[in-house]
C-alpha positions in Angstrom: 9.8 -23.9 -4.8 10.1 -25.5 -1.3 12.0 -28.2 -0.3 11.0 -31.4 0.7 11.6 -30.3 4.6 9.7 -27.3 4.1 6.5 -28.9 2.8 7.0 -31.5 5.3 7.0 -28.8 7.7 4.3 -27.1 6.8 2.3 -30.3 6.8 2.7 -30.7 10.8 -0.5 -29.1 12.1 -2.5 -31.5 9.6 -0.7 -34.3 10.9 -1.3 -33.0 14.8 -4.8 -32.6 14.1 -5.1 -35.9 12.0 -3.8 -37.5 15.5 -5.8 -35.5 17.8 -9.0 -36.4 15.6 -8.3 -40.4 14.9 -8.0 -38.1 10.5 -6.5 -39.8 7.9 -4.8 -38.1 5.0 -6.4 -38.6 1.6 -5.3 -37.3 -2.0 -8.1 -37.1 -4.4 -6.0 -36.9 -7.4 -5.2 -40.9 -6.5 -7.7 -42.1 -4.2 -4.9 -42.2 -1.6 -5.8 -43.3 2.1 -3.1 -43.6 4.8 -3.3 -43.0 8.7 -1.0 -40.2 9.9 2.1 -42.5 10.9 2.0 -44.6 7.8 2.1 -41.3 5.9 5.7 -40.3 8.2 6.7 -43.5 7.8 6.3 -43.1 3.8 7.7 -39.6 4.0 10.9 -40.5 5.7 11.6 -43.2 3.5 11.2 -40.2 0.4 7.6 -40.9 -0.8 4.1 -38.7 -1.2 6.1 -35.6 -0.1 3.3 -33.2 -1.1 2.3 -30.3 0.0 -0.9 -29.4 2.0 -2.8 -27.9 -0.9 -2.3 -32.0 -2.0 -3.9 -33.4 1.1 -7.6 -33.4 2.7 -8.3 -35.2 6.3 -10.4 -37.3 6.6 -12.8 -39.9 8.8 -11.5 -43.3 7.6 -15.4 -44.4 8.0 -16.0 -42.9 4.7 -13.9 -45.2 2.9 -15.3 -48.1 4.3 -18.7 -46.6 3.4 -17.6 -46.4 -0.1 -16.5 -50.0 0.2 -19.5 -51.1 1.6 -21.7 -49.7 -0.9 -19.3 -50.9 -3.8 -20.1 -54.5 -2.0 -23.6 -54.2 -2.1 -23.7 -53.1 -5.7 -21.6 -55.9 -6.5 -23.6 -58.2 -4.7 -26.5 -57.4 -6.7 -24.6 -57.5 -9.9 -24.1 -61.3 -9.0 -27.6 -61.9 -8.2 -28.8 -60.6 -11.5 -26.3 -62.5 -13.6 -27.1 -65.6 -11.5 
C-alpha cells in the first residue's frame, strides 16, 4: 500500500494538467468539487489524500450546470405549489 507521499506524487500530472486547463478535481463517490490549490491546500493539512483512481478532472461549468438546472426545477416546484 502506498504512502500518503506516494499517492500524492503520483497525483502531480493531474494537478499540472488541472492548472494548465483551468480542471477541477471531482470525486464521484461524494460529489466532491475543489480547484487544484484548494485540493493542496487540503492535502497538506492531511485531508482527501486519495489516489488517482479516486479523482476525475473536470470543467467546473458542469457543476454550475447542475446547479442551474436543480434551480430551475426548483423554481417550478414553487410555482406549482403556489
Amino acid at each position: 500500500m502506498s504512502n500518503g507521499s506516494d499517492i500524492l506524487k503520483s497525483l502531480e500530472p493531474m494537478f499540472e494538467k488541472a492548472e494548465k486547463e483551468g480542471l477541477w478535481f471531482y470525486c464521484s463517490y461524494q460529489d466532491l468539487w475543489f480547484k487544484p490549490q484548494e485540493l493542496k491546500e487540503k492535502q497538506s493539512n492531511g485531508r482527501f489524500i486519495w489516489g488517482s483512481d479516486n479523482w476525475e478532472l473536470r470543467h467546473p461549468f458542469e457543476k454550475i450546470i447542475e446547479i442551474n438546472k436543480l434551480i430551475k426545477n426548483l423554481e417550478k416546484s414553487k410555482q406549482r405549489f403556489l
